[in-house]
Phi, psi and omega in degrees: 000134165256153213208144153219176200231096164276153192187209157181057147200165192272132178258119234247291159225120199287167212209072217298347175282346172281348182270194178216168249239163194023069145210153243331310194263352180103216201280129121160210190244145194261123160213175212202149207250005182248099206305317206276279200304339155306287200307326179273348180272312203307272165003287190291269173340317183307300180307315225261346164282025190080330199210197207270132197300141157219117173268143185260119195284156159194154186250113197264083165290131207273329186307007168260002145318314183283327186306095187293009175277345174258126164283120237236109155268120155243152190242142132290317170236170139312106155209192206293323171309336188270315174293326164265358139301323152266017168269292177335301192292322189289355195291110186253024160272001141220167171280001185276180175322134158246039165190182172229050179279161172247334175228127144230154213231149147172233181261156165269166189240072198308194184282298191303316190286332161318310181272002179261353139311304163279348153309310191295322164298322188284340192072039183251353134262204239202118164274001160285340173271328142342298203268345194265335177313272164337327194292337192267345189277167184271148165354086153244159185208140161203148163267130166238137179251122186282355191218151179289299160342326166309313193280009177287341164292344197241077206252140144320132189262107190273102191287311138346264212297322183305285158008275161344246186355279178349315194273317184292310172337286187329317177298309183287266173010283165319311181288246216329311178316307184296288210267342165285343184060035188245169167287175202276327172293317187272318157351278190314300189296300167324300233244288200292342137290341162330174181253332184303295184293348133331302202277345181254338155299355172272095179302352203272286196327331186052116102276311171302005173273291183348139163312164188253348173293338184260345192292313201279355174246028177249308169302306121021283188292339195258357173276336169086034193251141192273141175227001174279000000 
């Protein structure tokens, strides 16, 4: 998945100690799988800082939903779980941490549901009338990743070298359909959750210096698929 990072400067390297306290998912770094919702906070930080929005790409492998090496919170909507977990975190009687998740996903909480929060704290709505509120907003999204463990999930995207992946991708991919007898989706999802495609999107690794046929019997292997 690519994910970006609004701001105002281009992010070179994250810097988990820069980050700041309460806010919606807690202590880590914010990105959003949505460009147009990066470009508009990058805009707002930018202003109030002097200078000019940049937003920063980055390539999110999703297979650390699954990864039992991460601990994974997600909200998919607004509901009471999503609302008392960012009560928790906005809780500003201290700065720590209010959890030990390494990634978590859902909605944002803008400035309007920020003060309709402090309604709701004030008792002047109703979390039901709250939560029915939510249902009308619009579409947002952010991931945060809260532990240096996370970010190993997470590289700055080298547009070049993407390209590069891409071209290897496309074979295997075509080669799953054909020897799995599966659709383009599942095709995908399968190859693009992998540990194979984690290690060849990784440049450090040169795994893309390799043919994509030995790229496509590694992958194979990890399928535990007879290819003889």
């Amino acid at each position: 998945m690519q994910v970006y990072h609004g701001s105002y400067t281009e992010i070179l390297k994250i810097d988990l100690t820069k980050s700041q306290a309460n806010k919606d998912f807690g202590r880590g770094f914010y990105v959003t799988k949505y460009r147009q919702q990066a470009e508009k906070w990058a805009k707002i930080i930018a202003r109030i800082n002097h200078k000019k929005p940049v937003v920063t790409e980055f390539t999110f492998y999703e297979r650390a939903f699954e990864d039992e090496r991460y601990k994974v919170l997600r909200f998919t909507e607004y509901t009471e779980e999503w609302l008392d977990f960012v009560i928790l975190n906005r809780d500003r009687d201290t700065t720590e941490q209010k959890h030990d998740y390494d990634i978590v996903e859902g909605p944002i909480a803008d400035d309007r549901i920020s003060r309709r929060i402090d309604d709701y704290l004030d008792g002047i709505v109703s979390k039901h009338d709250f939560l029915e509120e939510l249902k009308y907003n619009e579409d947002n999204h952010q991931i945060c990743f809260c532990t240096l463990n996370s970010l190993q999930m997470l590289v700055k995207t080298d547009t070049k070298f993407t390209r590069f992946v891409t071209g290897i991708s496309e074979p295997i991919i075509e080669n799953l359909i054909l020897n799995l007898n599966i659709d383009d989706e599942k095709a995908s999802d399968i190859f693009f959750t992998s540990k194979t495609f984690t290690t060849l999107a990784n440049k450090e690794s040169k795994l893309y210096e390799k043919d994509w046929n030995e790229i496509y019997k590694l992958l194979l292997d990890e399928l535990n698929y007879n290819y003889e």
